[in-house]
Each structure stands twice: as structure tokens, then as C-alpha cells.
N, C-alpha and C positions, 0 to 999 in steps of 0.2 A: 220604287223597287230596291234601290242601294239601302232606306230606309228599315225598310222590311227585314234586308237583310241580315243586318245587323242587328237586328231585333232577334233575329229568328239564334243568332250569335249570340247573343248576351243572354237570353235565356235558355238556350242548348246549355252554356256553359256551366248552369246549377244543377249537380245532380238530384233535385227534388222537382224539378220543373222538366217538361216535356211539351212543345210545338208538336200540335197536329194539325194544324191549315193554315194555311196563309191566304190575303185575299187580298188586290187588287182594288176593285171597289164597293161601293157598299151593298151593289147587289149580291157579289160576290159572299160578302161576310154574311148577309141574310141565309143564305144558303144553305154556306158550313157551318152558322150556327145549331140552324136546323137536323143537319144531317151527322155531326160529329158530335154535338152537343160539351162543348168544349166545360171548364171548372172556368175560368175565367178570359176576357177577351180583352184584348189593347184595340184603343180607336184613335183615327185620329179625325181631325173637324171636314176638312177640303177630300176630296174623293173624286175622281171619274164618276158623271152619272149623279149617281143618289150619296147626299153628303152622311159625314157623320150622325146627323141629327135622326134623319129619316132613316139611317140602317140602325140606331140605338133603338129607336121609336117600335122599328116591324121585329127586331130581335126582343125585345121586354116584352112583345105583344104575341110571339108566335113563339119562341125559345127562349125563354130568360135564364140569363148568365150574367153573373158580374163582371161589369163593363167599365172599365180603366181608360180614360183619356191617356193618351199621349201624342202631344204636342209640342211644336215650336214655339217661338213667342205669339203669342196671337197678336193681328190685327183687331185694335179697337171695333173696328166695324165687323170682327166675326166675334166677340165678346158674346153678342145676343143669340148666335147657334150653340158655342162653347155651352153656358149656361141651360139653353135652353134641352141640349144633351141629358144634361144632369134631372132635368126636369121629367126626361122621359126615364129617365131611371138609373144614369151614370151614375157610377158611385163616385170616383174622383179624377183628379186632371194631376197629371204629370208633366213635368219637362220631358225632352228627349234627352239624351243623354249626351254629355259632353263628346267632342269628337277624340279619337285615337291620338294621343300623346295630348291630350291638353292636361295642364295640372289636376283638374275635377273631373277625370273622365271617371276612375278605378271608383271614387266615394258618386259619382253620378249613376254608375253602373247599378254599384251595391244597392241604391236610395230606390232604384227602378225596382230591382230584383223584391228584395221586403216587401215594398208596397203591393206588387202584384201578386206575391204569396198571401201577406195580408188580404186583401179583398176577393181573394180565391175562395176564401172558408166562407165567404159571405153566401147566406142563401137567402136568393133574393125570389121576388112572387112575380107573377105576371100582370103586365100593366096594359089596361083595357081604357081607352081615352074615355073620358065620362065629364058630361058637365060639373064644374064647382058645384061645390054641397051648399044648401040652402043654409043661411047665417042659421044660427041658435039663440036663443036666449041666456045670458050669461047666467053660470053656475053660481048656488047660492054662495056665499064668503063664508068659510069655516070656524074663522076669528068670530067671537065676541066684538058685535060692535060697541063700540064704535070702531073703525079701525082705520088708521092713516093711509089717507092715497100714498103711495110712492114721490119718494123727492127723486130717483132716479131707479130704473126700471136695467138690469143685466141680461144678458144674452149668451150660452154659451151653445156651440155646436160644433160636430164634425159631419163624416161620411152620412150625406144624405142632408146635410144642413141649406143647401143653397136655395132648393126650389122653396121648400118650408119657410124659409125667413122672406122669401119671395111674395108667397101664398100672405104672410102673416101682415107685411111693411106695406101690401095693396089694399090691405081693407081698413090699416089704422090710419087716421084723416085727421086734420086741424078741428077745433081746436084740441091740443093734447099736453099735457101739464108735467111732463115729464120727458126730460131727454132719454134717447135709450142707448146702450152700450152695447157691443157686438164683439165678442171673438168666435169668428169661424174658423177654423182649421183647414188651409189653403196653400197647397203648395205656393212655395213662394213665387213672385211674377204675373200670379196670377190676381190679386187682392183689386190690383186697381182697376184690372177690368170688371169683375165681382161687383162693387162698389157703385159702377158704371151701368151694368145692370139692373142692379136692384132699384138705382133712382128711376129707371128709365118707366116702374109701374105704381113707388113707392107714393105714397100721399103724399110723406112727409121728405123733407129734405135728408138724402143722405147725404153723407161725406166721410172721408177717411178722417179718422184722428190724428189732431195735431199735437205735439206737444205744448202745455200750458193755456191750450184752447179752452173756452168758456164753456162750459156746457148747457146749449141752451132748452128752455122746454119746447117740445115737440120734433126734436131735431134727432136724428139718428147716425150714430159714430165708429164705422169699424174699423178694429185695432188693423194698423198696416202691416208691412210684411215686416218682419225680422225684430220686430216690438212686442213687448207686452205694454198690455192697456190697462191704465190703473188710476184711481182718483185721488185728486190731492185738494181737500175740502170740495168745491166747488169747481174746479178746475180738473181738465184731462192732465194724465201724465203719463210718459212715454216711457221705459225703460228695457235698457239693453241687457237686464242682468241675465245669469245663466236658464237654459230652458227649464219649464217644471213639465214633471211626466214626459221629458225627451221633446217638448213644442218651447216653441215661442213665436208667437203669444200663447199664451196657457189663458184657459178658462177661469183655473186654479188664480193666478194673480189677480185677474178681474173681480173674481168674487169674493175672494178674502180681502181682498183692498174696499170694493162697496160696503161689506159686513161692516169694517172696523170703523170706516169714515160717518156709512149712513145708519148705522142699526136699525131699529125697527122702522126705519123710514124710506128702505130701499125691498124692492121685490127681484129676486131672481128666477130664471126659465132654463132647464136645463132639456138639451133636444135631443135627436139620434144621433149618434156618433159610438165610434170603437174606443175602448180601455175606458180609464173613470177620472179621464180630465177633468175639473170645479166640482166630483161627486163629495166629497169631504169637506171641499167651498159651501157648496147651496149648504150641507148640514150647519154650517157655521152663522151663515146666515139665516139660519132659521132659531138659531138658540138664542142669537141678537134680536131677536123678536123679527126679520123682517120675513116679507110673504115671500112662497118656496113652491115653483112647481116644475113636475119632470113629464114629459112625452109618454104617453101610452106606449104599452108594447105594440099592441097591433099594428100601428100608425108610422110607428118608427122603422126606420130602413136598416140603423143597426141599432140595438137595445144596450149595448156596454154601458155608456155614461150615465144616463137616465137608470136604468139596472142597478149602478152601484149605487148610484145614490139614495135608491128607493131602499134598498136594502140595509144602507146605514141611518133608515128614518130621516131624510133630509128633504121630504114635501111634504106642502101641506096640499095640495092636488097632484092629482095623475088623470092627463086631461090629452081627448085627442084636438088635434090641429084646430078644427072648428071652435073647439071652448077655450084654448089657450087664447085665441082671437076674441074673443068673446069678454072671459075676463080683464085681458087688455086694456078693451074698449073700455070697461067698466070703471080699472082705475087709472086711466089716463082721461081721466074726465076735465074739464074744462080749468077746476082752480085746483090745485093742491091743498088736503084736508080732511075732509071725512068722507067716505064710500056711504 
């Protein structure tokens, strides 16, 4: 309740935002989602009753609205509800915000505020639980073959990236000839449990990136928090420089760092997410000859990044979830060399 309240505080206090319900538990929020039909809704994981997971799940499936985590640190052991949130349709996880007189309370506040105007504009669709889609047959290769498998395989994403990379890291399996590189856009604190998740269905090994760490084939590496993740020949590499497009890690260094080291020897995937983090990257790495593909609109939960990209000609596919898997598969085939 003291919780709440200060929530209900912190956003009273922007004259463009406006509190119409507050809830208790997750039965509650099912409710007044229903009944008030709010622009956007703050959650948090633990609830009286029906937790986070199960009131994100009946709200996407009876009122959908964008749905904002906000949390404390999480316990590792609630990592797999956090995540699994997302899955039903959260768009992102927030910290709570610093307390009254700490030095990060005023920029903690602000950081709350933005983000939940930002995910306010989001219009999100209703989500009906449905078995997984049956695999596809991988789309033809655009390229002139012969064309190079991938020496390393990019990854970028935001809003709406967790389940997707989820969905994608469970069906790609050993053997696989290509490490892959991940920056996701993750409020910070939260990467390692992220991380933590995704091994928990992933075929292949995840792990957070190390500095100077080997990149090995079939191994999977995302940029940790307060880093960009970037290659240096054969080897990861970490850096603290300043944010690009206002992130760190930025998609943008990933991608321009793969272009330049791997050219046509490196494939980029660009997912759903807001603004046009690596949309300039993938273009870059497509003029170095490597393979370029962005998220369908339909598929996607927000079209910014993929959007711009498609619009400055920076794929050579636009492909939904099942055929990004699909191609994947194709060129993370056993030896490095020709498709």
C-alpha cells in the first residue's frame, strides 16, 4: 500500500499523466482494467492472491493495455514469473524508484515517469494463449549463391524482445557454427536475471559477455548491464564509452563493430523495439556484404527499430518469428562455409 502510494505520488505529480485506479491485487487490477480501461498500467511480480504473471496473462487476454513492470530487485527464483510476464505481453520491467532523499531519487523518478508515458502510446492487441506454431521450412536465401554461412550471427532488440529471443534460443540446438551476440534493451539490474532465463529453455549455452572472452561457436552472449558489446577480431569486448541513441549497450555498437571486423561474413537480425537503435548498423552491415534481416510488422510488439531500418533498405529479409528461426537454423549449420 505505502508502495502504491507513492506511485499514485510520482505520477499525480506530471501534469500529462493521470491515476484512475489503483489495485491491491491481481484480481483487483483484472477488474479495473476491464472496467476503466486505463492508457497504460504499472505491475508488479508478488500480489495477494493472483500474482503478476496471471493478472498480465487475464488483462492481455480480456483488456489489453500496456503493461509496465515495476519492481524491486528481483529474487533469482522469481526471474522465471518476471520474464514470463513479458511473455504474456509486458512490455518492460522497471526499477521502483529510489526512496525520498536518496541522491537517485529526482533522476529515478524522472526515468519512471518517461518510460511509462513512452509505453502509454504503445498499442498493444489481445493475446489468446495458442499452441507454438508448427516449424516452417526455411525461406529461400536471397543472395546469389554461393553465399557464406555466418562467422558470427548479431542480435539486436528492445520492447517486446525477451519472449522472442526466448521463442528463437529454444529451438536453435548444437551442433551450431556460429556464436551469437545479443543486445537487449533492459533496464539495468535486471540483465542477469534475463540471462538466467533464457538458459533455463535455450539449447545452447548462454552467458553474459565477458570482457576479452573467446567467442565460441554455438554459444550465446548478452551484452551486460552498463556495457556495450562489441568485437575485437575474434574476441568479445566490453566498453564503457558514452550511450548511443541515449542506451548502453546500444544495438548501434554491436552492429557497426560486427560490420567492420566481420563483413560479409557476419549476419545481423534486427527485432521489435521503440526508436531506431542498430537501424543504420544493420544498413551498414549490409553494404559490407553481410546478411540483414528485420521483424515483420505484424509480429512485432513495437515496429520503431525494424521500421527504420526497413525504410533506410537495411534487409535483405522481413521475416515473422517462425522464419527468422528457420533461417537461423539454416545458417548456423554444422561447419562454417557455404549455405
Amino acid at each position: 500500500m505505502t508502495v502504491r502510494q507513492a506511485l499514485v505520488e510520482i505520477f499525480g505529480s506530471d501534469p500529462e499523466l493521470c491515476v484512475v485506479g489503483t489495485a491491491g491485487t491481481g484480481e483487483e487490477a483484472v477488474r479495473q482494467a476491464q472496467s476503466l480501461k486505463p492508457d497504460v498500467i504499472t505491475m508488479d511480480i508478488k500480489m495477494p492472491g493472483m500474482d503478476g504473471f496471471e493478472a498480465t496473462r487475464a488483462i492481455m487476454s480480456s483488456a489489453p493495455a500496456p503493461i509496465v513492470i515495476v519492481s524491486g530487485k528481483v529474487d533469482p527464483k522469481d526471474s522465471g514469473t518476471l520474464f514470463r510476464m513479458m511473455e504474456a505481453g509486458a512490455l518492460m520491467v522497471l526499477p521502483k524508484p529510489a526512496p525520498v532523499g536518496d541522491p537517485d531519487f529526482a533522476d529515478s523518478v524522472a526515468r519512471l515517469i518517461r518510460n511509462v508515458k513512452l509505453m502509454s502510446e504503445i498499442k498493444v492487441v489481445r493475446r489468446i494463449p495458442s499452441r507454438d506454431a508448427a516449424p516452417l521450412a526455411p525461406p529461400p536465401l536471397l543472395r546469389p549463391a554461393p553465399a557464406l554461412r555466418p562467422r558470427v550471427i548479431a542480435i539486436g532488440a528492445s520492447a517486446g524482445g525477451p519472449p522472442l529471443l526466448q521463442r528463437i534460443l529454444s529451438r536453435l540446438q548444437p551442433p551450431f557454427a556460429a556464436p551469437i551476440l545479443i543486445v537487449q534493451h533492459m533496464t539495468e539490474g535486471f540483465t542477469e536475471n534475463f540471462a538466467s532465463w533464457l538458459a533455463q529453455s535455450a539449447r545452447l549455452p548462454v552467458r553474459l559477455a565477458e570482457q576479452g572472452g573467446a567467442m565460441l561457436p554455438g554459444t550465446v552472449y548478452i551484452a551486460p548491464d552498463g556495457y556495450h558489446l562489441e568485437v575485437a577480431g575474434d574476441r568479445l569486448s566490453l566498453s564503457s564509452a558514452p550511450p548511443e541513441n541515449g542506451l548502453r549497450p546500444a544495438v548501434a555498437r554491436l552492429f557497426r563493430s560486427v560490420a567492420e571486423q566481420f563483413g560479409r561474413q557476419a549476419a545481423g537480425v534486427l527485432l521489435t523495439g521503440m526508436g531506431r537503435d542498430g537501424a543504420a548498423e544493420l544498413k551498414l552491415m549490409r553494404d559490407r556484404g553481410g546478411l540483414t534481416v528485420v521483424q515483420d510488422r505484424e509480429s512485432a510488439v513495437v515496429y520503431g527499430m525494424p521500421g527504420e531500418a526497413l525504410r533506410l533498405d537495411a534487409a535483405d529479409y522481413v521475416l515473422p518469428p517462425e522464419e527468422i528461426i528457420a533461417l537461423l537454423e539454416r545458417l548456423g549449420g554444422k561447419e562454417p562455409g557455404y549455405v
